[in-house]
C-alpha positions in Angstrom: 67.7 142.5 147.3 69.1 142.6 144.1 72.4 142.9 145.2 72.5 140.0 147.0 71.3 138.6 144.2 73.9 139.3 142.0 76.6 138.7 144.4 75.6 135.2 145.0 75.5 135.1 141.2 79.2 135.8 141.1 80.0 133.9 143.6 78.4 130.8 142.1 79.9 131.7 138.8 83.5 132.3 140.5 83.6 129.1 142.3 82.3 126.9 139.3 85.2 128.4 137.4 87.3 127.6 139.8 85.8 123.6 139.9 86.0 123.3 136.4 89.3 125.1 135.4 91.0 121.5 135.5 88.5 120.5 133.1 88.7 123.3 130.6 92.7 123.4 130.8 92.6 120.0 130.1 91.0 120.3 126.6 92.4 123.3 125.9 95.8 121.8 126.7 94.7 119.0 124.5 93.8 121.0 121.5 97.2 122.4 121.6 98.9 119.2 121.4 96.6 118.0 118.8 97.7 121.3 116.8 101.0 120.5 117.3 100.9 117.4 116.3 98.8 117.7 112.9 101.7 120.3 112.3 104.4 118.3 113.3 102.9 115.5 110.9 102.8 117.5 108.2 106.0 119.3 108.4 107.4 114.9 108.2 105.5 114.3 105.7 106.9 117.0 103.6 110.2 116.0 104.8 109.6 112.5 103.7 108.3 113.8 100.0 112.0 116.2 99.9 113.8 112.9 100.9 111.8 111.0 98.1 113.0 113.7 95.8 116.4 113.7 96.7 116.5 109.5 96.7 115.2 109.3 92.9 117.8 111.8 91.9 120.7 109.6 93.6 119.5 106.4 92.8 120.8 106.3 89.1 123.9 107.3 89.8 124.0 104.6 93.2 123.1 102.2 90.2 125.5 103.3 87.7 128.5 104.3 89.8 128.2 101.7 92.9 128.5 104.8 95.2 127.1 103.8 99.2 128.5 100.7 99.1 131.6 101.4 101.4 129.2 101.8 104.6 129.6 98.1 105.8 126.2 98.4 105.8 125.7 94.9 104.2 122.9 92.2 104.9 123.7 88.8 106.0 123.2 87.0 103.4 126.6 86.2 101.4 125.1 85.8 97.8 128.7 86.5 95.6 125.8 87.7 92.6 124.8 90.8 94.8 128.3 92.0 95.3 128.8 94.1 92.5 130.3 97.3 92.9 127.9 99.0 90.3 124.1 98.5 89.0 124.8 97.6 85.5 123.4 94.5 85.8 120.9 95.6 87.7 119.9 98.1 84.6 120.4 95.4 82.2 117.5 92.8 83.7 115.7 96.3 83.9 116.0 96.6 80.3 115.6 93.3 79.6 111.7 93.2 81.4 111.2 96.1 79.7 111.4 95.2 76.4 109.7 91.8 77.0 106.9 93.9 78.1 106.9 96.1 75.2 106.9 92.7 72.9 103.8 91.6 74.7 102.1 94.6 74.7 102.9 95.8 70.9 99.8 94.5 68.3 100.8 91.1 65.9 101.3 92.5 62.7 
């Protein structure tokens, strides 16, 4: 009798397995692809920071030099003022705000 038992036991074991297996590859399959994703996410965003890095080393000489403007990548606005091959005036209204703000901020002697 207990045999019987135990095969019927099995058997019920073995066919709800075999019911369910959609169910359990499904969120198995999901928890991969969630993995996957978190890592993919991260590996961008420490792309994104390396790019960053990169962009704030360039950027004073793009300013200084006028290097990247030969792309034809302008906009459509045709302001003569913003066609300057270098960022010196850029840095000078830089300059400028910043010592206006150092004014304001320094203590009347």
């Amino acid at each position: 009798m207990s045999r019987s038992t135990s095969t019927s036991t099995s058997l019920a074991t073995i066919i709800l397995l075999v019911i369910t297996f959609p169910i359990w590859f499904s969120v198995g399959a999901g928890l991969f692809g969630a993995a996957v994703g978190i890592i993919g996410a991260l590996f961008g965003v420490l792309v994104a920071i390396i790019g960053i890095c990169f962009a704030v080393i360039a950027v004073p000489f793009k300013l200084l030099f006028g290097w990247g403007d030969d792309w034809g990548w302008h906009s459509d606005i045709d302001l003569p003022f913003f066609h300057t091959n270098n960022g010196f005036l850029v840095l000078i209204l830089v300059a400028v705000v910043i010592v206006l703000i150092q004014k304001r901020k320094s203590p009347a002697r």
